[in-house]
C-alpha positions in Angstrom: -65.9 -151.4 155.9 -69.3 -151.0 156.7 -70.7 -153.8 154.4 -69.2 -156.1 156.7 -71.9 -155.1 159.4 -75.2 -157.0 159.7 -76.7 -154.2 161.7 -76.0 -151.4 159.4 -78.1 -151.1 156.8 -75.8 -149.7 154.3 -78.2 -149.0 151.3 -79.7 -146.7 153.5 -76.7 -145.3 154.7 -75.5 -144.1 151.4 -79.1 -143.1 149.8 -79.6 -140.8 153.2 -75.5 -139.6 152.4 -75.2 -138.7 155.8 -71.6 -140.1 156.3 -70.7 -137.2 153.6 -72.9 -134.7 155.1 -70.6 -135.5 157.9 -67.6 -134.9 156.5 -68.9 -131.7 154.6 -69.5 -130.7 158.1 -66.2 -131.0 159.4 -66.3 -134.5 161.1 -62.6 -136.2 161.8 -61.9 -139.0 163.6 -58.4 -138.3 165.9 -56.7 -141.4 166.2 -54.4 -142.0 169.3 -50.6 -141.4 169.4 -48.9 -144.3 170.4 -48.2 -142.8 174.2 -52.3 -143.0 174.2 -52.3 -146.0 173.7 -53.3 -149.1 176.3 -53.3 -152.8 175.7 -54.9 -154.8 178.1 -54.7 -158.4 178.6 -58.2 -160.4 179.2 -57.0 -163.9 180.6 -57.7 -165.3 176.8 -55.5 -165.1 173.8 -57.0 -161.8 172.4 -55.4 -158.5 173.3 -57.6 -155.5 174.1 -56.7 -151.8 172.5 -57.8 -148.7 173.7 -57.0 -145.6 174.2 -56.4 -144.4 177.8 -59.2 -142.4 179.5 -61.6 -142.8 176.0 -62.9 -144.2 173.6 -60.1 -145.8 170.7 -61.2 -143.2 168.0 -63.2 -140.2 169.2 -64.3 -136.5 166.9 -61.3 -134.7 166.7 -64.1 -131.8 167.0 -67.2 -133.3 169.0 -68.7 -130.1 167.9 -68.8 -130.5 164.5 -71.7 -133.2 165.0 -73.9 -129.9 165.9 -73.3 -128.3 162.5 -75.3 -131.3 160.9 -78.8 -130.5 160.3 -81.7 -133.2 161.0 -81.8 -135.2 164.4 -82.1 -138.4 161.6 -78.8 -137.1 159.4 -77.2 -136.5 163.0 -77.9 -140.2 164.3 -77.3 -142.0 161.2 -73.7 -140.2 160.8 -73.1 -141.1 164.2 -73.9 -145.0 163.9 -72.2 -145.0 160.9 -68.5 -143.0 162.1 -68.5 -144.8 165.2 
């Protein structure tokens, strides 16, 4: 999924392993239930989802970020989850 992204510079990514230093750490995405959920209309023939009062997918444990060691480890699982 990430391949996909010009910015991200995946080779990186999965040298530095961060995304499963995340998950080692306890990192989950919580998805929305369907009562979260918000689709907005934009004038144009696209449809905007999000969830209400946040961001579409958010830590399901915003702590867990903390349990990861290295400022560097910490922002490149960031970039990478979100």
């Amino acid at each position: 999924m990430l391949a996909g992204n010009e910015r991200i510079d995946l080779a990186k990514i999965k040298k530095a392993k961060c995304v499963d230093v995340a998950y080692a750490a306890g990192v989950r995405l919580d998805a929305p239930t369907a009562d979260q959920l918000e689709f907005v209309t934009t004038g144009n023939p696209e449809v905007v989802i999000r969830r209400k009062g946040g961001n579409l997918f958010m830590p399901a444990d915003p702590s867990a970020f903390q349990k990861i060691k290295g400022d560097e480890t910490q922002m490149c699982a960031g970039i990478a989850i979100a």
